[in-house]
N, C-alpha and C positions, 0 to 999 in steps of 0.2 A: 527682525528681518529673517533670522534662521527660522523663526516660528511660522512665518508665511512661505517659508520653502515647504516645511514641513506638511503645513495644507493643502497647496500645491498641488503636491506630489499624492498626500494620502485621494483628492479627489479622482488626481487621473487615474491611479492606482484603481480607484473604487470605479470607477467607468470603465477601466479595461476588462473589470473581472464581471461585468456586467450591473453594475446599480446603477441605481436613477441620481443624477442630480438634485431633481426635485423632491426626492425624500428627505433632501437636508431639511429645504424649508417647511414640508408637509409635517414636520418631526414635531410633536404636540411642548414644543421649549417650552417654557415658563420664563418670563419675565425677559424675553430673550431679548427686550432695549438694552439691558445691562453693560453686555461684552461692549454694546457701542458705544455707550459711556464711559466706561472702565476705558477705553481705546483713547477717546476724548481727552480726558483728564491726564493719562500718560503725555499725550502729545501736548499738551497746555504745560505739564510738568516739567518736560526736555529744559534746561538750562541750557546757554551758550558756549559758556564756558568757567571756570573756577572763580572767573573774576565777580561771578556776578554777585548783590549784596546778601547779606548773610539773613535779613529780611524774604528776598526771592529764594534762597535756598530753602528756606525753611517754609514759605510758601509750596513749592515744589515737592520737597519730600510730602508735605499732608497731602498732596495731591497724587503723589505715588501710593502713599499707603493707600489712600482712599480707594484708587481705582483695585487696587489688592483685594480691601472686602466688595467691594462693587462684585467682582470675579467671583469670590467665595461662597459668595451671597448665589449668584445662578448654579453653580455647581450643586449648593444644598437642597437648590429649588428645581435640580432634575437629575437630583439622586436617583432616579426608578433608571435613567438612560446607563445603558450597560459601559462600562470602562470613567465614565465620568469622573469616579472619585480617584483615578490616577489623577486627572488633570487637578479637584481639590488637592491631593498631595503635594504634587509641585509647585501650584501656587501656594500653599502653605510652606512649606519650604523656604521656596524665595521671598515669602513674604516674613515670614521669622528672621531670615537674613538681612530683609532692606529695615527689618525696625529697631533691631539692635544696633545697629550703624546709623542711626540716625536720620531713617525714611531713604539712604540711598545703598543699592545693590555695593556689595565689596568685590574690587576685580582686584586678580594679581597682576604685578609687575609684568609676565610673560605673556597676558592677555591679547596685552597692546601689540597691534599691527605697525609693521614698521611706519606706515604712512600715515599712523596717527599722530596728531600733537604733542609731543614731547612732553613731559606733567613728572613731577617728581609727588607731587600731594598735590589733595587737592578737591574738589568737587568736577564734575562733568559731565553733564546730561543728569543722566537716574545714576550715575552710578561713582565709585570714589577708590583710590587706590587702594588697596589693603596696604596697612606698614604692621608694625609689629601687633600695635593693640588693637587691632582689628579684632570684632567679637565674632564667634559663628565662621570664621574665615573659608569654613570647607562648604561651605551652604552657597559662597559667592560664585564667583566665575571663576572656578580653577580646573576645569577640563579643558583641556586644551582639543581645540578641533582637527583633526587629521589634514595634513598639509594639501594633500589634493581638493579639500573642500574649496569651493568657490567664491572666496570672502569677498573679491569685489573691491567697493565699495567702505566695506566694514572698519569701523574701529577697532573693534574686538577679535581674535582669536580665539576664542573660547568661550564657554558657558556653563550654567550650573549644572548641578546635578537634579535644581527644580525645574530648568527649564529643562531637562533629559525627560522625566516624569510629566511635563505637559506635553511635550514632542509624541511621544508616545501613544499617549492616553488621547490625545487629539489626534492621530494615524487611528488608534484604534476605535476612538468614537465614530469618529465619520466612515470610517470601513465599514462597522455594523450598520449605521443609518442607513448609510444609501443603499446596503444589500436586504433593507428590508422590505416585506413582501408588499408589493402596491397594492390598489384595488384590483380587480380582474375586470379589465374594461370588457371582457365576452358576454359574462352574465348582467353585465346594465344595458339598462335600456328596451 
């Protein structure tokens, strides 16, 4: 959700400063079904909640990591696009986080939103409380998001340090796309 804020924003941003839109899609991706897959799988992935069987957990996490190389796999495959390998960073990142844990993201205790469901352990969606032996712990969600942000909705309060490195690296991918130079419709035709 924060990561669709972040696009969001990086688009009007890039509209305000004068770029095209259409240079996103004009932008020569490679293999660029991927991210909708990777997108797919995520939401196929979401669990309901800890109760579910330890069969669908484990379904779930291969379906997390999976959409992880799904992601890594396009990043390698438009390595030439400038800022891109921030966003491999981050997901590499948080994809070394959800596999040591067992295919799912480690949140802190503090993460949770008062409005969330109350969970002492446990599984939930993509992601699992950190307790002590939590692996990687600093890789999980332990930023806490500044109180003014507008969580809404959200479970979470906070996020990683690989989702800081996508946020980013996807502000600054799509800044440079769309301020890239079009054709010059004057000299066609």
């Amino acid at each position: 959700m924060v990561l669709l804020s972040v696009l969001f924003l990086s688009v009007v941003i890039g509209l305000l400063q004068g770029g095209r839109l259409s240079a996103l899609g004009l932008h020569p991706w490679r293999h660029r079904f991927l991210p909708f897959v990777a997108l797919a799988l995520q939401v196929v992935a979401f669990l309901p909640d800890e109760s579910a069987s330890r069969v669908a957990q484990i379904f779930a996490a291969s379906l997390h990591i999976s959409s992880y190389v799904l992601l890594l796999a396009f990043v390698w495959a438009n390595g030439t696009t400038p800022w891109v390998w921030l966003i491999g960073a981050g997901l590499a990142a948080n994809g070394i986080a959800i596999v040591a844990n067992g295919g799912f993201m480690p949140v802190a205790p503090f993460a949770l939103a008062p409005s969330a469901p109350v969970r002492t352990l446990g599984v939930y969606n993509n992601s699992v409380l950190m307790t002590p032996g939590t692996r990687l712990w600093f890789l999980g969600d332990v930023v806490h998001l500044p109180h003014w942000f507008p969580v809404g909705a959200l479970a979470l309060q906070a996020f990683s340090i690989g989702d800081a490195l996508i946020g980013i690296g996807v502000f600054l991918v799509v800044q440079g796309v769309m301020r890239q130079p079009g054709p010059n419709l004057e000299t066609q035709g």
